[in-house]
Backbone atoms as SQL, in Angstrom:
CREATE TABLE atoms (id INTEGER PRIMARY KEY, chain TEXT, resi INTEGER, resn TEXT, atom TEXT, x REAL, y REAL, z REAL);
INSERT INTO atoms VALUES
  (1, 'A', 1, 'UNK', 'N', -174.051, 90.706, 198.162),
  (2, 'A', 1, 'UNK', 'CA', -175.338, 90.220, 198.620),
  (3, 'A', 1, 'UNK', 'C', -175.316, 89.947, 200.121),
  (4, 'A', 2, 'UNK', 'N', -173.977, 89.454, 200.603),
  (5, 'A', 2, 'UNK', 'CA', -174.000, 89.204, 201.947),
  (6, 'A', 2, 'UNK', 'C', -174.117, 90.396, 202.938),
  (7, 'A', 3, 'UNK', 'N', -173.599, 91.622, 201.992),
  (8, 'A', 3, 'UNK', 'CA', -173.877, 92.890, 203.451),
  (9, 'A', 3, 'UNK', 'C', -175.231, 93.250, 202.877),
  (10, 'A', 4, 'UNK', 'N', -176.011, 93.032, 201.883),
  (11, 'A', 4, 'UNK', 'CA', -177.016, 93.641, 201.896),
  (12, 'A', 4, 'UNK', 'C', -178.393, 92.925, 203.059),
  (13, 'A', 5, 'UNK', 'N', -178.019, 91.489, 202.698),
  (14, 'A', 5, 'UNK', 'CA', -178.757, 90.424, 203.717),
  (15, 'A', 5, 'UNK', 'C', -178.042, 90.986, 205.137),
  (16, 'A', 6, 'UNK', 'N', -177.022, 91.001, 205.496),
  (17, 'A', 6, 'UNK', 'CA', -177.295, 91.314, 206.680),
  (18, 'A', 6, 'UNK', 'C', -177.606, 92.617, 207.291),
  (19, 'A', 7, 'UNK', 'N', -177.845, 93.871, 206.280),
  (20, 'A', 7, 'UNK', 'CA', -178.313, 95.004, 206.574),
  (21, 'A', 7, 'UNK', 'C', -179.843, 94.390, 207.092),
  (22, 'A', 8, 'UNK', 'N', -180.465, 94.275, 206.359),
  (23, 'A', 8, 'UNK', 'CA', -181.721, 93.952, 206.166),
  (24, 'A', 8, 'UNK', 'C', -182.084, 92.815, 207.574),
  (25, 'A', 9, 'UNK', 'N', -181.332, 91.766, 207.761),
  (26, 'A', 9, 'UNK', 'CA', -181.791, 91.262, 209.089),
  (27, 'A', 9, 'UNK', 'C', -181.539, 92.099, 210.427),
  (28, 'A', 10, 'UNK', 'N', -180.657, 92.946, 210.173),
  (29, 'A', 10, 'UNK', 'CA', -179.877, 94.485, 211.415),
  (30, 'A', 10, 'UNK', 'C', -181.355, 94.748, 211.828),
  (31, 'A', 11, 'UNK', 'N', -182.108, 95.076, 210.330),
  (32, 'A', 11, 'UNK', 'CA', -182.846, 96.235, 210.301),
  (33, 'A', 11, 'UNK', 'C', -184.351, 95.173, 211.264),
  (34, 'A', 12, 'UNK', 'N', -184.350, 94.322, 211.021),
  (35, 'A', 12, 'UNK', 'CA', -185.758, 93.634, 211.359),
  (36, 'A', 12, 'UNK', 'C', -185.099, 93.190, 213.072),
  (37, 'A', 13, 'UNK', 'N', -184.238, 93.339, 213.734),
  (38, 'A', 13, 'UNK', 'CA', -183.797, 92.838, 214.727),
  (39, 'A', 13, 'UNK', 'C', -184.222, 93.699, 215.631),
  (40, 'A', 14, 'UNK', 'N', -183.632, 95.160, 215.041),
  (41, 'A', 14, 'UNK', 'CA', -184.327, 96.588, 215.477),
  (42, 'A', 14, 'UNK', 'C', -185.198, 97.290, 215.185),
  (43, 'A', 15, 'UNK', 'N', -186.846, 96.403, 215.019),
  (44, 'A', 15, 'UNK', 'CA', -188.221, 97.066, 214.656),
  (45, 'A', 15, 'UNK', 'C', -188.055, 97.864, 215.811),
  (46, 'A', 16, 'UNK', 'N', -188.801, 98.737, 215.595),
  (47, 'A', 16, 'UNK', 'CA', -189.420, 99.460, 217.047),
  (48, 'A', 16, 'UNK', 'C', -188.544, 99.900, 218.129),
  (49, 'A', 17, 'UNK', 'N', -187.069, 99.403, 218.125),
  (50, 'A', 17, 'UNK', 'CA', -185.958, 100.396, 218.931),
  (51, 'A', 17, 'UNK', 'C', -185.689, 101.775, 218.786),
  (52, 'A', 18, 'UNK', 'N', -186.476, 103.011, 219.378),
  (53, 'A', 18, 'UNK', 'CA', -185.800, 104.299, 218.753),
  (54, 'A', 18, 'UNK', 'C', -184.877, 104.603, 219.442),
  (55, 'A', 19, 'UNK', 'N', -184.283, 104.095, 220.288),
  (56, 'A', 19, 'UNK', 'CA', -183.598, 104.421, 220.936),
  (57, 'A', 19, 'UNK', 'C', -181.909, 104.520, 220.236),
  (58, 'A', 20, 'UNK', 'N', -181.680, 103.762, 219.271),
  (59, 'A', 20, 'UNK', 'CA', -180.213, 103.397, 218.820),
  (60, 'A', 20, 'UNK', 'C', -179.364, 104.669, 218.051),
  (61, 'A', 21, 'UNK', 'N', -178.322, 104.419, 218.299),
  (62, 'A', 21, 'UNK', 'CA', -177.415, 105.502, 217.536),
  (63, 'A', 21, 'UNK', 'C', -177.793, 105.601, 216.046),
  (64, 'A', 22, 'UNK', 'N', -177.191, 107.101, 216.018),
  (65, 'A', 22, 'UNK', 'CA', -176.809, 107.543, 214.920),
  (66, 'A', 22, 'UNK', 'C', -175.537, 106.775, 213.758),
  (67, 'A', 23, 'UNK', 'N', -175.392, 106.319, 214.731),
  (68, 'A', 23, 'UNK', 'CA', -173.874, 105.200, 214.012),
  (69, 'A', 23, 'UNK', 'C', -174.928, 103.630, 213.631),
  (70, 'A', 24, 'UNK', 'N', -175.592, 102.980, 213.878),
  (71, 'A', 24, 'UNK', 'CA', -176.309, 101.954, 213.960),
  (72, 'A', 24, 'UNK', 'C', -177.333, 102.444, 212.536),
  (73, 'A', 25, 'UNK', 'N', -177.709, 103.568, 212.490),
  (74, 'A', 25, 'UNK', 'CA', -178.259, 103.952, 211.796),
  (75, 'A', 25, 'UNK', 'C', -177.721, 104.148, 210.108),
  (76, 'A', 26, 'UNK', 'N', -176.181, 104.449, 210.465),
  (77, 'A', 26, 'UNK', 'CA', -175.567, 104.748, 209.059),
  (78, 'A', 26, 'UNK', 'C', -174.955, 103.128, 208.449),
  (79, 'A', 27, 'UNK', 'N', -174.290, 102.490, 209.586),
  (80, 'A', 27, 'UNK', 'CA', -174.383, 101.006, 208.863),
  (81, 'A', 27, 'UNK', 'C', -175.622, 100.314, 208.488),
  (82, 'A', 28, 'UNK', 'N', -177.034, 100.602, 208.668),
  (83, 'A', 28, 'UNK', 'CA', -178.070, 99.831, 208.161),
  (84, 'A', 28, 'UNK', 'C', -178.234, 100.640, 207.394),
  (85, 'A', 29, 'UNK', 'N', -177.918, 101.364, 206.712),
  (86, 'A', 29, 'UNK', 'CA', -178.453, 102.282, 205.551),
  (87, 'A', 29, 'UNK', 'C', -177.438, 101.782, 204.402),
  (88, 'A', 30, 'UNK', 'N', -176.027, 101.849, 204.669),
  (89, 'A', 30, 'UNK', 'CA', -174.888, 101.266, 204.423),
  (90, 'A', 30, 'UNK', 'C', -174.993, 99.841, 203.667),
  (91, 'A', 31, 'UNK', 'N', -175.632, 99.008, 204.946),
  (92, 'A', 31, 'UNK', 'CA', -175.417, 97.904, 204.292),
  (93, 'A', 31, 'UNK', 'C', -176.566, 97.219, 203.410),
  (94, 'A', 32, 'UNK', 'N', -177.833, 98.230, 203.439),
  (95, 'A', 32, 'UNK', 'CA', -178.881, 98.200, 202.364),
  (96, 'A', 32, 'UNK', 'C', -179.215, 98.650, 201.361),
  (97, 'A', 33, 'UNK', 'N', -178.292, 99.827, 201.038),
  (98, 'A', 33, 'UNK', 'CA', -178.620, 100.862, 200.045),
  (99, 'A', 33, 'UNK', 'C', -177.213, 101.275, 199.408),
  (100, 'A', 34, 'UNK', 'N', -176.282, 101.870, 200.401),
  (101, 'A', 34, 'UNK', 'CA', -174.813, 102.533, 199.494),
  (102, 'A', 34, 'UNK', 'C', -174.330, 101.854, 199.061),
  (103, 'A', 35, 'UNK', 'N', -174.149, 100.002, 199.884),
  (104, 'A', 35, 'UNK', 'CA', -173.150, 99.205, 199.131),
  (105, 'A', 35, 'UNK', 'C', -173.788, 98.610, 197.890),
  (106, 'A', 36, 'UNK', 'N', -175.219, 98.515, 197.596),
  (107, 'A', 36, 'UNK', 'CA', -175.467, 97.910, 196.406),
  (108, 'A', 36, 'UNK', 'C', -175.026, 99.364, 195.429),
  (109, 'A', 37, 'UNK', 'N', -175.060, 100.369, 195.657),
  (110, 'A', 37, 'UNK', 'CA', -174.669, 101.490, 195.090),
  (111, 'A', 37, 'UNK', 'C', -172.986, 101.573, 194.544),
  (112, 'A', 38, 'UNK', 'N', -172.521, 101.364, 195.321),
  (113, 'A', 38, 'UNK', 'CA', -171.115, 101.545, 195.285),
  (114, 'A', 38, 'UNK', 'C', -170.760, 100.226, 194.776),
  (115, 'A', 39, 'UNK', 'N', -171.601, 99.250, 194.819),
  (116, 'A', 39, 'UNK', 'CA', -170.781, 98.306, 193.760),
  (117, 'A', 39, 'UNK', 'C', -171.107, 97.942, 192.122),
  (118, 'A', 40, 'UNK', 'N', -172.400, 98.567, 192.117),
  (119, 'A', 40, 'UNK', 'CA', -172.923, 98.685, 190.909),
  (120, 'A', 40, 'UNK', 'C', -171.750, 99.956, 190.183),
  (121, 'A', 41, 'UNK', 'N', -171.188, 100.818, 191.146),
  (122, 'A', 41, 'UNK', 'CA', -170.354, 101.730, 190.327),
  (123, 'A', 41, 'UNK', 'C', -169.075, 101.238, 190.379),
  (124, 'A', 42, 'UNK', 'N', -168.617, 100.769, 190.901),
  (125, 'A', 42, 'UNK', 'CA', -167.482, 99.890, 190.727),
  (126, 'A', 42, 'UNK', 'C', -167.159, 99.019, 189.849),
  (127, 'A', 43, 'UNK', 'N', -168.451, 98.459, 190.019),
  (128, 'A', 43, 'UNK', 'CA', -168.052, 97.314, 189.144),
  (129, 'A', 43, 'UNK', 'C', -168.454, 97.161, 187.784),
  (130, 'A', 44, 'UNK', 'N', -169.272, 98.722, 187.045),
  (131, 'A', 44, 'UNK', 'CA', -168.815, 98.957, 185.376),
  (132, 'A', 44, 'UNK', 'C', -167.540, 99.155, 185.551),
  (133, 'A', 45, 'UNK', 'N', -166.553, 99.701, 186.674),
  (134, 'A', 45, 'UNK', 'CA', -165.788, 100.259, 186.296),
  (135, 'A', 45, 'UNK', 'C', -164.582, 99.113, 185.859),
  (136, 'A', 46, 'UNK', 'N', -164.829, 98.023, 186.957),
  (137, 'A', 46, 'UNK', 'CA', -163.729, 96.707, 186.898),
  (138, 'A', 46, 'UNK', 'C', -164.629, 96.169, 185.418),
  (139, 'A', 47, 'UNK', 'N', -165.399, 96.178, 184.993),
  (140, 'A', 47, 'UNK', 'CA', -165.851, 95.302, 183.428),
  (141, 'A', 47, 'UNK', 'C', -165.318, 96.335, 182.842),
  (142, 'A', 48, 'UNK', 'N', -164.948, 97.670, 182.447),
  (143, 'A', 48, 'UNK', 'CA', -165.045, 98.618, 181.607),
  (144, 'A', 48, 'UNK', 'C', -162.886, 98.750, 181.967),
  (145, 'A', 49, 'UNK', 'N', -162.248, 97.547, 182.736),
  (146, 'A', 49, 'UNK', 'CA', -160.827, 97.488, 182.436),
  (147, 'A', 49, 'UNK', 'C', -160.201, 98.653, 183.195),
  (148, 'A', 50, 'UNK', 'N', -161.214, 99.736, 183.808),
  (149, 'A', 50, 'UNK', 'CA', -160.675, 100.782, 184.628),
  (150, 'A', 50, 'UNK', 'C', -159.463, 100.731, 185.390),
  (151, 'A', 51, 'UNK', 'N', -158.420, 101.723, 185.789),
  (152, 'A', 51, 'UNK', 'CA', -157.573, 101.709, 186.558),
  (153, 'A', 51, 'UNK', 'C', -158.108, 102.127, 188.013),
  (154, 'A', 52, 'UNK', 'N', -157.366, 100.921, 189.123),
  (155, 'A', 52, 'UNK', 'CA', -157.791, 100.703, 190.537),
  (156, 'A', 52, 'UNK', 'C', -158.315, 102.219, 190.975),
  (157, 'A', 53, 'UNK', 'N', -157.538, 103.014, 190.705),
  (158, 'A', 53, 'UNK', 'CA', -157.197, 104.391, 191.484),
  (159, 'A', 53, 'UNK', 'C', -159.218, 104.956, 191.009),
  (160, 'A', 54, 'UNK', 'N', -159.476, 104.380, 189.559),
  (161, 'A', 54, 'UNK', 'CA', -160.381, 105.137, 189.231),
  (162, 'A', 54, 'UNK', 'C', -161.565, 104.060, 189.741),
  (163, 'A', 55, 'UNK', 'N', -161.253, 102.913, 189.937),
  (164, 'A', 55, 'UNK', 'CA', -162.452, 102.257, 190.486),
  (165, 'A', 55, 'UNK', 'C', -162.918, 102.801, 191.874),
  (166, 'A', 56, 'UNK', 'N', -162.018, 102.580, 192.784),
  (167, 'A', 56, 'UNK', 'CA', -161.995, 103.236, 194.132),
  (168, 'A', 56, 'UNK', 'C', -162.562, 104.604, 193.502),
  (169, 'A', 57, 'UNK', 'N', -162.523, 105.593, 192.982),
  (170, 'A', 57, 'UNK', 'CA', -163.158, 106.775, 193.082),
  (171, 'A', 57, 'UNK', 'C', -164.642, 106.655, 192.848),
  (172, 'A', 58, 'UNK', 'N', -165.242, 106.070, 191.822),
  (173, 'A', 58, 'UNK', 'CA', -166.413, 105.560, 191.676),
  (174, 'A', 58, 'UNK', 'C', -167.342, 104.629, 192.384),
  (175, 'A', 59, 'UNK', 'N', -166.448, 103.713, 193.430),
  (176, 'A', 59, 'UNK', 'CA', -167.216, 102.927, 194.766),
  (177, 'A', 59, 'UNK', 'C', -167.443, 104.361, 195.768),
  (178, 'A', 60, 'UNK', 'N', -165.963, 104.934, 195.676),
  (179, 'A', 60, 'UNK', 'CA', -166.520, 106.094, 196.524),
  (180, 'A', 60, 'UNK', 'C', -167.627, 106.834, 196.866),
  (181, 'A', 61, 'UNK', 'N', -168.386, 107.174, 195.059),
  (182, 'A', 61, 'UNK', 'CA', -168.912, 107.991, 194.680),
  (183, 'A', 61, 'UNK', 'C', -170.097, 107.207, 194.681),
  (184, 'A', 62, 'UNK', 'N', -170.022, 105.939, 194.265),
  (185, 'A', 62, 'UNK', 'CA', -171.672, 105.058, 194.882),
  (186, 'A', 62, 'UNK', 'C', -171.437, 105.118, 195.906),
  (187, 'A', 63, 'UNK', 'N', -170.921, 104.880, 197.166),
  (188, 'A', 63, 'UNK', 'CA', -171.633, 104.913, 198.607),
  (189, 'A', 63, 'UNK', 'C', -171.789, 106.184, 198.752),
  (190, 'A', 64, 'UNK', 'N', -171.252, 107.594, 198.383),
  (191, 'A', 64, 'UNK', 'CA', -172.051, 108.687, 198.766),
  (192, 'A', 64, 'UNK', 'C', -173.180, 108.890, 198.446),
  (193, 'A', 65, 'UNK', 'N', -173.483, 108.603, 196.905),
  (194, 'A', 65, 'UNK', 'CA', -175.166, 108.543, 196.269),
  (195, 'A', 65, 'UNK', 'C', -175.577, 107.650, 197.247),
  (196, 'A', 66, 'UNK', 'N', -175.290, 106.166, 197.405),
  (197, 'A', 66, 'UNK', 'CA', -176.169, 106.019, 198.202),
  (198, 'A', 66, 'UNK', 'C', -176.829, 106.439, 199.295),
  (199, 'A', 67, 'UNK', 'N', -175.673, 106.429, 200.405),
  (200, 'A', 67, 'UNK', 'CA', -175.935, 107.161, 201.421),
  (201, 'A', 67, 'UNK', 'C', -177.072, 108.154, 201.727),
  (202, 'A', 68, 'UNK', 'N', -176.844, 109.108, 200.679),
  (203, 'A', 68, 'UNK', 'CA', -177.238, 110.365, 200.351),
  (204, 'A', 68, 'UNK', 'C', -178.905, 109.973, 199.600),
  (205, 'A', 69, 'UNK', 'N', -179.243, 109.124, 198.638),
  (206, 'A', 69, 'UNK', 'CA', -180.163, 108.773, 198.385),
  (207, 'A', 69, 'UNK', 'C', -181.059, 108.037, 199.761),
  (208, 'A', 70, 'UNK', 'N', -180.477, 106.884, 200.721),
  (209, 'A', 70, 'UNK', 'CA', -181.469, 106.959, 201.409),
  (210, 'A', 70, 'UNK', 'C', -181.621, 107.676, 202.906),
  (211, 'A', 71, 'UNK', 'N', -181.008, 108.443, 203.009),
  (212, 'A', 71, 'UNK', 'CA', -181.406, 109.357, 204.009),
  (213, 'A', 71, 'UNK', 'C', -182.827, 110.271, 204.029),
  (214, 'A', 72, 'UNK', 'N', -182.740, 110.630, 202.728),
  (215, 'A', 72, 'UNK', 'CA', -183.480, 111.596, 201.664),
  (216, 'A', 72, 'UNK', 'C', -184.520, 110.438, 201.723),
  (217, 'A', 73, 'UNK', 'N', -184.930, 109.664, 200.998),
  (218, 'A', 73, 'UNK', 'CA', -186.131, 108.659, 201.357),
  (219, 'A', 73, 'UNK', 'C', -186.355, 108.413, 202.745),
  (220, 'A', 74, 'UNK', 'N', -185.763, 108.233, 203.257),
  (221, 'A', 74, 'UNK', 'CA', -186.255, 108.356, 205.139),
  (222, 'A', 74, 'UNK', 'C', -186.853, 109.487, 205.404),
  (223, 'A', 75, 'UNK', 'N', -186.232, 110.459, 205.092),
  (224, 'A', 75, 'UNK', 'CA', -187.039, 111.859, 205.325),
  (225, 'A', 75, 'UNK', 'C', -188.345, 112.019, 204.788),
  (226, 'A', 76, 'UNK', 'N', -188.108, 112.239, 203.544),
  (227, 'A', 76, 'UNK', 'CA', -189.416, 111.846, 202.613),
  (228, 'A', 76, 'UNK', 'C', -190.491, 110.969, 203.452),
  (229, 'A', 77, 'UNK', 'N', -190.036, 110.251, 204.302),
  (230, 'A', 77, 'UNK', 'CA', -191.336, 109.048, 204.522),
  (231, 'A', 77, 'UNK', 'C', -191.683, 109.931, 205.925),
  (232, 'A', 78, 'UNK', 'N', -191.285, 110.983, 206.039),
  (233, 'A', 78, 'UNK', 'CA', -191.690, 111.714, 207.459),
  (234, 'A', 78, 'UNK', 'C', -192.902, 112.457, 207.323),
  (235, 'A', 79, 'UNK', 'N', -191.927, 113.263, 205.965),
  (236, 'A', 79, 'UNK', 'CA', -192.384, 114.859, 205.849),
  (237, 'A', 79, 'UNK', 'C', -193.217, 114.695, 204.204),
  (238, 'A', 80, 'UNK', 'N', -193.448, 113.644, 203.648),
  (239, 'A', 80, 'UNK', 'CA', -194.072, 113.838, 202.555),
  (240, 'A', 80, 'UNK', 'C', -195.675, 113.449, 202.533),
  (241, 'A', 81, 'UNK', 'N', -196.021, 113.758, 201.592),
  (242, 'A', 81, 'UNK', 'CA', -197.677, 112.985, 201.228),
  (243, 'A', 81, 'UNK', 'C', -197.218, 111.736, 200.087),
  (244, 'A', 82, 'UNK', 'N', -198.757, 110.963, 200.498),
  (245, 'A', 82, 'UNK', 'CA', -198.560, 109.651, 199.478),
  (246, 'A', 82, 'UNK', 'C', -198.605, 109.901, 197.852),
  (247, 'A', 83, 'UNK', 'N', -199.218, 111.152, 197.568),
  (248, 'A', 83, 'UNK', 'CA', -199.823, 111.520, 196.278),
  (249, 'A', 83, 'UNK', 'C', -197.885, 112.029, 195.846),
  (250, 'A', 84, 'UNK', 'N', -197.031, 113.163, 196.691),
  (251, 'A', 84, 'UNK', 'CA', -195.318, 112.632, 196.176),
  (252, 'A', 84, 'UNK', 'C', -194.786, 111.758, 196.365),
  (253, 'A', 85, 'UNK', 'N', -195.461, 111.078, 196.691),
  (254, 'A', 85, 'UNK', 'CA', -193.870, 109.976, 197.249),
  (255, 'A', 85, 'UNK', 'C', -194.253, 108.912, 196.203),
  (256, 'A', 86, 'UNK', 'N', -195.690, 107.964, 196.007),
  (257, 'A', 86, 'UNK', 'CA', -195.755, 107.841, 195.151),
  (258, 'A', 86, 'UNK', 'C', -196.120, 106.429, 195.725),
  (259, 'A', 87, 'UNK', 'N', -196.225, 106.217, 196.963),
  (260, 'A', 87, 'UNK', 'CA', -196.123, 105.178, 198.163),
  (261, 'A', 87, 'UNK', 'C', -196.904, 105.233, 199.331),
  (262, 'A', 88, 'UNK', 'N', -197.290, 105.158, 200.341),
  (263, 'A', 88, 'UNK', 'CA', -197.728, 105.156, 201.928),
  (264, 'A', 88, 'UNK', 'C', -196.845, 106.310, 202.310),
  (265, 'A', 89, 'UNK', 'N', -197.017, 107.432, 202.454),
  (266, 'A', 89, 'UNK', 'CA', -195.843, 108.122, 203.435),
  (267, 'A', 89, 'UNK', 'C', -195.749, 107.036, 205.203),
  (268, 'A', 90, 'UNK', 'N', -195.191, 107.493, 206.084),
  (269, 'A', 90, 'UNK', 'CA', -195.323, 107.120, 207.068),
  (270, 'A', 90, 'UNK', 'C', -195.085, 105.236, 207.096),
  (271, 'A', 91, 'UNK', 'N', -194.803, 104.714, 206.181),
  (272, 'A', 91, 'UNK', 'CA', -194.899, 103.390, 205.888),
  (273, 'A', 91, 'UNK', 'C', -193.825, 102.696, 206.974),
  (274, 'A', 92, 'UNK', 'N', -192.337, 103.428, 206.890),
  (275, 'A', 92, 'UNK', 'CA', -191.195, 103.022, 207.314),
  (276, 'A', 92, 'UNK', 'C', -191.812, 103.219, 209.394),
  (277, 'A', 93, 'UNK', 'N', -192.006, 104.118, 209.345),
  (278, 'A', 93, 'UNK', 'CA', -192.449, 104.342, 210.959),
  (279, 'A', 93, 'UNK', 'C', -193.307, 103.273, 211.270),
  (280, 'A', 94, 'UNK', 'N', -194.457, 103.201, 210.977),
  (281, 'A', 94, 'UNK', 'CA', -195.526, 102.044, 211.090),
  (282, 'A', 94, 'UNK', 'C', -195.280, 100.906, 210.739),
  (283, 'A', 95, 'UNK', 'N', -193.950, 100.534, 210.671),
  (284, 'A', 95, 'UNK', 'CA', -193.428, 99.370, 210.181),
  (285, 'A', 95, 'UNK', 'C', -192.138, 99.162, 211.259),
  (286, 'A', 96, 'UNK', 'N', -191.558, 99.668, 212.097),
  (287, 'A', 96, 'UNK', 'CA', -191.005, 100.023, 213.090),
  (288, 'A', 96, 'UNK', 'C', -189.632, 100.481, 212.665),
  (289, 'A', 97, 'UNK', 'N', -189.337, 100.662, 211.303),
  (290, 'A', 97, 'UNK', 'CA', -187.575, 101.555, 211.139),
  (291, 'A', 97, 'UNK', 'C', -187.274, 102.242, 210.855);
């Protein structure tokens, strides 16, 4: 909960900066989206008695979904209409992130 809160205050610190890296960009995505990902897969794996080697493969494998999931929604909020998305396209821009 603590990297997701501080993704999320990253993200409101830098409304309206377009200026910031590509690196700035992957830890606020990181710390809002892959790590709740990667620990939700992890951590059937630590209730389900898993061996370390196989937990680590499955945190792995949530922060890539994540990752990978919100990049893909960022895009989406560029290049889509509201009638796919299912939402405001353009919401994230007009909102400054």
């Amino acid at each position: 909960m603590k990297v997701i809160c501080e993704g999320e205050l990253r993200q409101l610190a830098a409304r309206y900066r377009w200026d910031q890296p590509k690196d700035a960009y992957y830890e606020r995505i990181y710390a809002k989206t892959a790590s709740l990902f990667a620990a939700a897969a992890a951590g059937g794996a630590v209730l389900g008695a898993a061996r370390e080697e196989d937990v680590e493969r499955l945190r792995a494998g949530g922060y890539h979904l994540g990752m990978a999931f919100q990049i893909i929604d960022d895009i989406l909020d560029f290049t889509s209409t509201d009638a796919v998305l299912g939402k405001p396209a353009g919401s994230d821009l007009r909102q400054g992130r």
